[in-house]
C-alpha positions as CSV (number, residue, x, y, z in Angstrom):
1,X,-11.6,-2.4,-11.6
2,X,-14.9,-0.2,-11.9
3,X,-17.0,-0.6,-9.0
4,X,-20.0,-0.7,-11.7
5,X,-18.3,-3.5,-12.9
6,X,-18.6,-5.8,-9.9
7,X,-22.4,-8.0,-8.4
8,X,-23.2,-7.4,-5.3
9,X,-22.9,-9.7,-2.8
10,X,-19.9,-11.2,-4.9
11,X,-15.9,-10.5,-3.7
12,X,-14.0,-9.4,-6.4
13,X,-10.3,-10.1,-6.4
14,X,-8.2,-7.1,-7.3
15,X,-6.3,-4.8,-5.2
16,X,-8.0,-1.6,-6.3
17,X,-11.7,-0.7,-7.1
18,X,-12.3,2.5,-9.0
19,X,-16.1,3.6,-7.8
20,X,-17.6,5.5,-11.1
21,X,-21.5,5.5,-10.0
22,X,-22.7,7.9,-7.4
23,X,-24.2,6.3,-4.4
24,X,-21.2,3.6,-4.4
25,X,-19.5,1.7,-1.3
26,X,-16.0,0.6,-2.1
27,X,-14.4,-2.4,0.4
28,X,-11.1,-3.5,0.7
29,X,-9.8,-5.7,3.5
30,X,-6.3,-5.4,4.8
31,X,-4.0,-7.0,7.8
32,X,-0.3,-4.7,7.4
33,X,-1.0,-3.6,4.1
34,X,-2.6,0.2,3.7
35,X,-5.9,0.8,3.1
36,X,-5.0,3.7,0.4
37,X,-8.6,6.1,-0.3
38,X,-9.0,8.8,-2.9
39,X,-11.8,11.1,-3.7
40,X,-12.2,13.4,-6.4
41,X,-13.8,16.5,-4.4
42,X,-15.6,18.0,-7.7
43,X,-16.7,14.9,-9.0
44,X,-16.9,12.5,-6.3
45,X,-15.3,9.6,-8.0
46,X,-13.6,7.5,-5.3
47,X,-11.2,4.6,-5.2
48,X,-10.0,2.2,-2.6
49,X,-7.0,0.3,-2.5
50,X,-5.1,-2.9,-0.6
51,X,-1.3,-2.0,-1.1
52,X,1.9,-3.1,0.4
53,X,5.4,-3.6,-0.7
54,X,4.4,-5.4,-3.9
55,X,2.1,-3.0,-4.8
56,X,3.9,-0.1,-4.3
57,X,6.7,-1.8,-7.0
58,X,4.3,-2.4,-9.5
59,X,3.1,1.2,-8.8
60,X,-0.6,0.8,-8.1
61,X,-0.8,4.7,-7.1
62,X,0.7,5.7,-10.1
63,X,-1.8,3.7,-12.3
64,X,-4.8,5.0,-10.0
65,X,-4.2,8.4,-10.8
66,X,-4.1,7.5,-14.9
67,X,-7.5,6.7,-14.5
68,X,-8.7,9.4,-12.5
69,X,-6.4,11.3,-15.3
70,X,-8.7,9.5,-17.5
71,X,-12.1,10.7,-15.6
72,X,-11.4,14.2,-16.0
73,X,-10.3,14.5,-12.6
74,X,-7.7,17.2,-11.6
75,X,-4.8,16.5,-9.1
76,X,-5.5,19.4,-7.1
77,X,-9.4,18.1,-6.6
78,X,-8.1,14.5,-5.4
79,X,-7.8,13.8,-2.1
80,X,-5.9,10.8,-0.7
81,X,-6.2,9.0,2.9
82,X,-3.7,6.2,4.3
83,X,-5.5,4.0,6.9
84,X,-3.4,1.6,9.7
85,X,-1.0,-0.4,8.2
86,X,1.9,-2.0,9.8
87,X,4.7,1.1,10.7
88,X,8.2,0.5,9.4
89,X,9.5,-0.6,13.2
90,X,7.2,-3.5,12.8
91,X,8.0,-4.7,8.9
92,X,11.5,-5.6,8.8
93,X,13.3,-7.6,5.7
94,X,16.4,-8.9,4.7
95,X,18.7,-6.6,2.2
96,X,17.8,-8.0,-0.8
97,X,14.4,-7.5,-0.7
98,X,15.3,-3.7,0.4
99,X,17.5,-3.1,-2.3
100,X,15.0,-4.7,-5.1
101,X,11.9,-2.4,-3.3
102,X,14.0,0.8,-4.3
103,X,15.2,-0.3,-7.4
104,X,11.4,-0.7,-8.7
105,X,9.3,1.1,-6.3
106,X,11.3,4.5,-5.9
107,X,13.5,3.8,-9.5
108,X,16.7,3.8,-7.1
109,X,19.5,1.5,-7.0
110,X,21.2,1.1,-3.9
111,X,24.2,-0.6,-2.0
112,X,24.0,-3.6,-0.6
113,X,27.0,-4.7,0.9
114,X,26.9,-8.3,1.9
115,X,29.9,-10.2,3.5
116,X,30.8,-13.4,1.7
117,X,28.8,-15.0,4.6
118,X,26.4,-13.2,4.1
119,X,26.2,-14.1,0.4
120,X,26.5,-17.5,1.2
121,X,23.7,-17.9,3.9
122,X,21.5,-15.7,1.2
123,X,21.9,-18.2,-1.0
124,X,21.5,-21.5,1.1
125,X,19.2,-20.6,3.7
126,X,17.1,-17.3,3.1
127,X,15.4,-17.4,6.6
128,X,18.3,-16.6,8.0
129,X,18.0,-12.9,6.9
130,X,14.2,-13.0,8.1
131,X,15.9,-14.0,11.3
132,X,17.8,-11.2,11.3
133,X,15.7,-8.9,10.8
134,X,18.1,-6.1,9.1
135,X,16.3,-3.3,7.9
136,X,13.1,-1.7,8.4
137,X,11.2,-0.6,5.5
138,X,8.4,2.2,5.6
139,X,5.6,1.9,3.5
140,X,3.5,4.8,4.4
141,X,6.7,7.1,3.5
142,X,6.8,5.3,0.4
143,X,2.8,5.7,-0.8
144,X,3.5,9.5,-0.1
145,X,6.8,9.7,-2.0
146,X,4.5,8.1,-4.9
147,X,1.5,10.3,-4.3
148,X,4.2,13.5,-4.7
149,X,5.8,12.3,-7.6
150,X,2.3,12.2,-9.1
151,X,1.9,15.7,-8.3
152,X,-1.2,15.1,-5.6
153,X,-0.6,18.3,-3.2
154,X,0.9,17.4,0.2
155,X,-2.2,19.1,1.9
156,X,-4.7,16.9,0.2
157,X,-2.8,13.6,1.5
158,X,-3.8,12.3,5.4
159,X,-1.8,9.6,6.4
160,X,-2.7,7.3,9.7
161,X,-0.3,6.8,12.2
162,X,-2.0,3.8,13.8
163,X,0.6,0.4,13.3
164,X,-1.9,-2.5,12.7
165,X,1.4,-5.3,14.2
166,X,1.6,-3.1,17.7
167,X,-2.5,-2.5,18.0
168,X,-3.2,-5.8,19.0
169,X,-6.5,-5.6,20.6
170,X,-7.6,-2.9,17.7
171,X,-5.9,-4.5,14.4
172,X,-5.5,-8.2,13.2
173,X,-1.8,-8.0,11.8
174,X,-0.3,-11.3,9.9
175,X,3.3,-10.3,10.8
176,X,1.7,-10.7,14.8
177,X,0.0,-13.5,14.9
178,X,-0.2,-14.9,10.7
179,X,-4.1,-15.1,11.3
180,X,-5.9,-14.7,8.3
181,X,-8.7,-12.2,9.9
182,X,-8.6,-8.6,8.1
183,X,-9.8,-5.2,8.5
184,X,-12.6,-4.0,6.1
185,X,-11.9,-0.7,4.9
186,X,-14.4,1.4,2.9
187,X,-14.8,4.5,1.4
188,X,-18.3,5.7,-0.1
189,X,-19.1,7.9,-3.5
């Protein structure tokens, strides 16, 4: 969504704002999800976005840079930030969810070998692999595999190293605590 687009003093439900005015503050609030920034250093278009696992398979960067494509902007003029966000020793899911993430996010298939037990707790009781807590799954590597295969330099990407789950007195985190208090993230034009 254009930034233009929105009324101020109204939340607008989407998880990426395109700002297209000059003079423009884009929010986004987040808990473990990245706060993902770009700015176009020649024409100083920005862009915010909330993205997590989800987002990353339906390839939110990717779609991003089509409209910066479609702005005039050039790839070596955008610049890209990754805020806190939960670190990969903190978000940890069962194998399925692993091997569907790679399949559509990073257009991988992988291996997933489950015991017959395995297939047969999977399919009766899927907390137990939340219990188990099997793999860890990094989303800030994933935004900049994404942000390369679109061609955005590596020296115009910065990403955070600051884990919103193990910041507790600094970051809410839903994984923590499931509160339903955010971070608001902005970026202005």
């Amino acid at each position: 969504m254009f930034g233009s687009h929105s009324q101020e003093g109204i939340k607008t439900d989407a998880d990426g704002l395109v700002g297209n005015k000059c003079n423009q503050n884009l929010w986004v609030y987040t808990a473990d999800c990245m706060p993902i920034f770009f700015a176009d250093k020649r024409s100083r278009n920005v862009a915010a976005l909330h993205c997590g696992r989800k987002g990353l398979e339906k390839k939110i960067i990717k779609n991003l840079v089509k409209i910066f494509d479609n702005l005039g902007s050039s790839r070596d003029n955008l610049l890209v930030a990754i805020g806190p966000a939960i670190s990969k020793e903190h978000y940890l899911i069962d194998k399925m969810t692993l091997k569907e993430f790679y399949r559509k996010a990073e257009n991988k298939n992988i291996t997933v070998n489950l015991t017959k037990a395995e297939k047969d707790l999977w399919f009766s009781d899927s907390n137990y692999f939340r219990e188990q807590n099997f793999n860890q799954l990094d989303l800030k590597r994933s935004a900049y595999r994404q942000l390369l295969n679109e061609n955005i330099p590596n020296t115009n990407i910065d990403i955070s190293n600051l884990c919103t789950y193990k910041f507790k007195n600094e970051f809410y985190s839903w994984r923590r605590s499931k509160t339903i208090s955010r971070q608001w993230n902005l970026i202005c034009s």
